[in-house]
N, C-alpha and C positions, 0 to 999 in steps of 0.2 A: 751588554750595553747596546741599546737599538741604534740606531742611525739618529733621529732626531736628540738625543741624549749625546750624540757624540760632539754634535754641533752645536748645542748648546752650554756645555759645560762652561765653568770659570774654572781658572785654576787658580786658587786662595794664593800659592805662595807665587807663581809667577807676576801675579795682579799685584802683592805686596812689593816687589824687585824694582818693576815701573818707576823711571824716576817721580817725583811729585810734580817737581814742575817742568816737565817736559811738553811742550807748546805744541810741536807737529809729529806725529809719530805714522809710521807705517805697520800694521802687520801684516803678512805673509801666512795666508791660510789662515782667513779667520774667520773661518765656518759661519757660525748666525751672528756674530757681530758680539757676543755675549760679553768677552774680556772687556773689549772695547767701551761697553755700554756702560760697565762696571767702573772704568778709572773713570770714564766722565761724568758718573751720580757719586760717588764716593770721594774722588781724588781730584781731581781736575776738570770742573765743567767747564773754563776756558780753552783746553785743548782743540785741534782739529786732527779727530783719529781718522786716519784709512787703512783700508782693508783690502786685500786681494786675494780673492776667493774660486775656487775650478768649478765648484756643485753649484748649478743656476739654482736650485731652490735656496739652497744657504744664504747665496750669495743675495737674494731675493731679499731675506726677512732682516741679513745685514744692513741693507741701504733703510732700514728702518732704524736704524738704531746707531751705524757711524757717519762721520762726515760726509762719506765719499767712499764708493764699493769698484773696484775694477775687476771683473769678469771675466777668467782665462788663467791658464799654466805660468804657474810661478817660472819652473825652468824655461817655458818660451818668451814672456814675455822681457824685453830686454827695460833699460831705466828712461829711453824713450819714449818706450810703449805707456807708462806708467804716466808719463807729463809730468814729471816731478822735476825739479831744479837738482842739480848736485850740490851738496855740500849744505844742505836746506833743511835736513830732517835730524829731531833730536834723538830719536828713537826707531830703529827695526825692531821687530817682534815675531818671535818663531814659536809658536806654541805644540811641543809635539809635531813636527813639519819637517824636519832637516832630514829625520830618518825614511822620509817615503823619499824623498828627490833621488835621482839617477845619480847627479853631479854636486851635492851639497859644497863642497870647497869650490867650485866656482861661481855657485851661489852664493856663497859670503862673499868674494873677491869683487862682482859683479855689482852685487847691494852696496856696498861698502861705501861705493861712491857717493852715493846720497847721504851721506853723514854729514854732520857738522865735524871740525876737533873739537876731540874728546864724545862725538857723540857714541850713543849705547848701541848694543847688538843684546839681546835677552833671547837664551831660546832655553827650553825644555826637550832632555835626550834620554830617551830610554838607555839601564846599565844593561848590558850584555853577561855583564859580569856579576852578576844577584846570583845570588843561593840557587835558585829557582831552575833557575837555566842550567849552572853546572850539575844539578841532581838528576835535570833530564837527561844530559848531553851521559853521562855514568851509567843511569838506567836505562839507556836506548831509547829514549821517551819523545826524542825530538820531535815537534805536530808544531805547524802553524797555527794561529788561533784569529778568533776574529775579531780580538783587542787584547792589549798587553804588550809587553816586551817583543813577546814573535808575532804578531800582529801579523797575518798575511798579506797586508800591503807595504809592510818595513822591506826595503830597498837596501839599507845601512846599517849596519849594528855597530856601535862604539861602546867602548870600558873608558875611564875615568881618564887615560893618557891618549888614548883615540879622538876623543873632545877635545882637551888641551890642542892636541897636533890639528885639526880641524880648522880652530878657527887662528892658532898662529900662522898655520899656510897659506892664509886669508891676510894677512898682514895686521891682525886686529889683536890685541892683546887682552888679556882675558884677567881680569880683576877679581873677580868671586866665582864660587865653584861650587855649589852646595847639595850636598846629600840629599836625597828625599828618602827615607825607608820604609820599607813596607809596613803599612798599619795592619794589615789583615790577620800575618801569621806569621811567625816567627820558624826561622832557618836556625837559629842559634846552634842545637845540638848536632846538626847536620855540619854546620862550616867548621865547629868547632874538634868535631869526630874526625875531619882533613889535617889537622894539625899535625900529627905525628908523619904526613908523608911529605907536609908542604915545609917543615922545620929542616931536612936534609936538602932542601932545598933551594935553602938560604931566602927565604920567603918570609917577609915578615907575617907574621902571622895575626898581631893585631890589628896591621892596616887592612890586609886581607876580611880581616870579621868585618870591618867597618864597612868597604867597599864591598863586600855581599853582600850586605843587610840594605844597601844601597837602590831602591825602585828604577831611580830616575835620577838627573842630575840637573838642576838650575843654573843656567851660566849668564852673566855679567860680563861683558867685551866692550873695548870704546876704542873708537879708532884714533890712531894718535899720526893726524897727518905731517907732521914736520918729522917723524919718522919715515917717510915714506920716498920713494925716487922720485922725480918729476917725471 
């Protein structure tokens, strides 16, 4: 995947996730602006999308195509820096992003604030825990790569209950959770050849196939502030 390709991309099922009518939304690394440009020709051309982007060129060809582009490190920049009102926004958006940050659970805690109740959190996480991964980690195959799962700027790795704990630490509760599986190539006979060591294990074995066959995970979170301390 080239660098221009990487900032360009939509992601079909995250874009679908987007509430309809969600009015002010933020995202957080949003490369050339492309998701962005997509709910406002498709979904919502009333919307006012922002974006907050670290690469000046991305960030560049974003302000062509969102509301509003902010220029700088997601983890540095605080909800100040950003000019936004608390409790103002209908929507955050993490599109493949949580896993590069240093500090992602203080980054949800920190974002949060800018929600409405009930407003959304949507982010896209690579599984740790795909086929893929456990065939290397077996075959001493571990290599960082320069897209994918080991992605050599991934910071974070999470499996299916590492998401969960994520963004409940965050104070955010998390409504949907959905599998993305690999289209390319199939692990079947490989997870399923684990069975006989993962059954004394007391492992269940078909969640196990499920969550292998798992790429990536789409999450749905909404902040529910009467839940929350003063």
């Amino acid at each position: 995947m080239t660098t221009d390709t990487y900032y360009s991309n939509v992601n079909p099922h995250l874009l679908k996730l987007i509430p309809k009518k969600a009015n002010r939304l933020l995202e957080l690394g949003c490369g050339g602006g492309s998701l962005g440009a997509a709910y406002k020709e498709h979904v919502n051309p009333e919307a006012h999308y922002q974006g907050v982007e670290l690469v000046a060129a991305a960030a560049q060809v974003a302000l062509q195509k969102l509301d509003r582009v902010i220029l700088g490190n997601v983890e540095v920049l605080s909800n100040e820096d950003l000019d936004i009102e608390e409790a103002s926004l209908d929507c955050l958006i993490y599109g493949d992003v949580l896993e590069h940050l240093i500090d992602p659970w203080k980054e949800l805690a920190k974002r949060k604030k800018l929600l409405k109740n009930k407003g959304h959190v949507l982010a896209c996480i690579p599984n740790l825990q795909h086929w893929s991964v456990i065939y290397k980690i077996i075959a001493d195959q571990w290599a960082y790569e320069d897209s994918g799962i080991l992605d050599r700027t991934h910071l974070r790795f999470f499996t299916r209950s590492g998401i969960q704990d994520l963004f409940t630490s965050a104070g955010l509760k998390v409504m949907r959770m959905i599998g993305i599986p690999e289209s390319v190539e199939s692990g079947t006979p490989f997870v399923r050849g684990l069975f006989p060591v993962l059954e004394p294990m007391g492992i269940d074995t078909q969640k196990f196939e499920t969550q292998a066959g798992n790429y990536q995970y789409l999450v749905k979170a909404i902040r529910v502030m009467d839940r929350e301390s003063a």
